[in-house]
C-alpha positions, -999 to +999 in steps of 0.1 A: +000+000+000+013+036-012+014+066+016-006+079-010-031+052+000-026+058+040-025+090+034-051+104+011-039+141+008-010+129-003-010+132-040-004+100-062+012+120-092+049+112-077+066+118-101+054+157-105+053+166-071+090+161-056+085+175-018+050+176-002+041+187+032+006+189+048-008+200+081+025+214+096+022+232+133+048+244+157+045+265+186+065+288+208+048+288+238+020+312+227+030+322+198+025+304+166+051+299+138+036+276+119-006+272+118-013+244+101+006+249+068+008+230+035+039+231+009+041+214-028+069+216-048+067+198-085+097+186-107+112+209-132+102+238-118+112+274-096+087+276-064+090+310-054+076+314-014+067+348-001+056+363+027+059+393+050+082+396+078+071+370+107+047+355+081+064+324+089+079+312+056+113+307+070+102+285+098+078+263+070+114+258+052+132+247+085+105+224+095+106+212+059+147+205+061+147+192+100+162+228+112+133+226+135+109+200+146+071+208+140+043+196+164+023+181+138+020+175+104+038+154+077+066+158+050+069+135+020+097+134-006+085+119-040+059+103-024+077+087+006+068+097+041+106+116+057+112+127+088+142+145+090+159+153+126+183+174+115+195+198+080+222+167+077+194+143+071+178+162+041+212+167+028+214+127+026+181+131+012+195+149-019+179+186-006+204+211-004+196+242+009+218+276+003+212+301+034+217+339+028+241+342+057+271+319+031+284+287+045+317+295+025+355+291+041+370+327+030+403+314+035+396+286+013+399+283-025+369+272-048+376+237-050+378+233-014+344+251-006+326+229-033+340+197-014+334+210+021+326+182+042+331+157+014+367+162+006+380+136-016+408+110+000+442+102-024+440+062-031+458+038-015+476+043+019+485+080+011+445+083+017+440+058+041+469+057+066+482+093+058+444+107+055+455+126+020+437+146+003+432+143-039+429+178-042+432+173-082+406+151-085+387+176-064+392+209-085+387+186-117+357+180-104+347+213-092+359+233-125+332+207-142+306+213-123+313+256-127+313+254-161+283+226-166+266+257-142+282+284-171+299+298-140+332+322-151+360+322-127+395+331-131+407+301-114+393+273-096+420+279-071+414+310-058+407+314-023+373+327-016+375+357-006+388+371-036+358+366-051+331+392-056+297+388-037+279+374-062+311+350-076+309+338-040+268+331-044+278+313-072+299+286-054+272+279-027+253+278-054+269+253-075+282+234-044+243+227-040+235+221-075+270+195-073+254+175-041+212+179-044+193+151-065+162+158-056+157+197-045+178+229-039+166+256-016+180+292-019+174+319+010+173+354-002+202+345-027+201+380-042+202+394-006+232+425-007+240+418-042+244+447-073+223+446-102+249+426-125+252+398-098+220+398-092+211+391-126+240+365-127+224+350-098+190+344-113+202+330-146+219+303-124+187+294-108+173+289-143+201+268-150+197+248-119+161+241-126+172+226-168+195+203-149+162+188-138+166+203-096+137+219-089+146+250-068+124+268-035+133+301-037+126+327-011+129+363-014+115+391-005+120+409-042+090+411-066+108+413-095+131+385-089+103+365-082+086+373-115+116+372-132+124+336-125+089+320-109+067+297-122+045+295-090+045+314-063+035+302-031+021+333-010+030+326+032+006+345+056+004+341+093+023+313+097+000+294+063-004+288+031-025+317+015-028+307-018-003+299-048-004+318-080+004+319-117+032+349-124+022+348-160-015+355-150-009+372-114+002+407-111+025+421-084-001+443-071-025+409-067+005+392-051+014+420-029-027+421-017-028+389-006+004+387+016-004+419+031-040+404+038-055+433+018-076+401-001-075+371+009-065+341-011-100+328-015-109+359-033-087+357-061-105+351-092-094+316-104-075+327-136-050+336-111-041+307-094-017+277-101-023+240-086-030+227-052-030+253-027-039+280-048 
């Protein structure tokens, strides 16, 4: 029997809906992050989530990635029931999330950044006994993935923090894109970044999602969001409001809802895009 079966808000189209999440609650004594709030993200495609301050959309992504425990409610991952107890168990789960505040080693060059936490041992007893790393094999593999990712740098051996802010975007980035097999989150990637790197950023999303990841992206930036969306989940008090179409939806519709100027149930139907919505 299918969780699908057990579980029948659980959709049975698998293979379109990667990460599914129903029902989630957590509480802080009396105040509520999370109020019963549901989450679908489909294959081959950007999910943009929005909300205002304190709406609750970064604690539906943390609950989502076991950064926190929720009270209640249920996550699946194409179609199989997860519960993750920490970020380190989605990661083995193929989700890889990239947080605004970068998990990058300054000090560090590119190579070593991309394998952080999974550096690559020598063969043989220079690997074993002498615990060696293959640091060629490493920025071999690192240089691929930049360039599969159409990422320009002047060498895959510079240290880190000669890198501009968005060139350093671009390694958490790819070091996601590298690991993930099933989703890649992005928090405010944009966050602090110029106009040029900003558009650099968002044209590596897009070429995250046609390597077949399907990317969460939050961000507080309408035009990003329309720029690079192709649904956007609206967050409000702690829930799911609704989820729209940005090729039928327009800012000023977007912007009413997660302010609570309209609710979601009073968007005319035109506007909205699959479950949720």
């Amino acid at each position: 029997m299918t969780d699908a079966a057990v579980h029948p808000s659980v959709p049975e189209t698998t293979d379109e809906v990667v990460l599914y999440a129903k029902g989630l609650k957590k509480k802080y004594g009396h105040v509520t992050a999370i109020a019963d709030a549901d989450f679908q993200l489909c294959a081959n495609e950007v999910l943009a989530v929005i909300g205002d301050n304190g709406a609750g959309k970064s604690s539906l992504i943390k609950a989502i990635t076991g950064a926190l425990a929720p009270d209640e409610g249920t996550v699946f991952l194409k179609g199989q029931r997860v519960h993750f107890k920490n970020p380190l168990d989605a990661r083995l789960a193929g989700i890889e999330t990239v947080y605004q505040e970068l998990a990058v080693c300054p000090e560090l060059d590119i190579a070593a950044n991309m394998f952080l936490g999974r550096e690559r041992r020598r063969p043989g007893w220079r690997g074993g006994l002498l615990r060696g790393l293959d640091k060629a094999a490493m920025r071999k593999e690192a240089a691929d993935h930049m360039e599969e990712l159409g990422i320009r740098v002047q060498s895959i051996t510079q240290r880190v923090e000669t890198l501009s802010g968005g060139q350093r975007q671009a390694v958490a980035v790819a070091r996601a894109a590298a690991w993930a097999t099933n989703v890649v989150i992005m928090d405010e990637p944009t966050a602090a970044l110029g106009v040029r790197e900003t558009g650099q950023v968002l044209d590596l999303i897009l070429r995250v999602k046609a390597r077949g990841l399907p990317v969460v992206l939050i961000s507080h930036s309408m035009p990003e969001v329309f720029q690079v969306a192709d649904r956007i989940h609206i967050h409000r008090l702690g829930r799911r409001e609704a989820v729209v179409d940005p090729a039928m939806a327009s800012m000023r519709d977007v912007v009413a809802v997660m302010t609570g100027a309209l609710a979601g149930s009073e968007l005319p139907s035109a506007l909205k895009a699959g479950p949720g919505s």
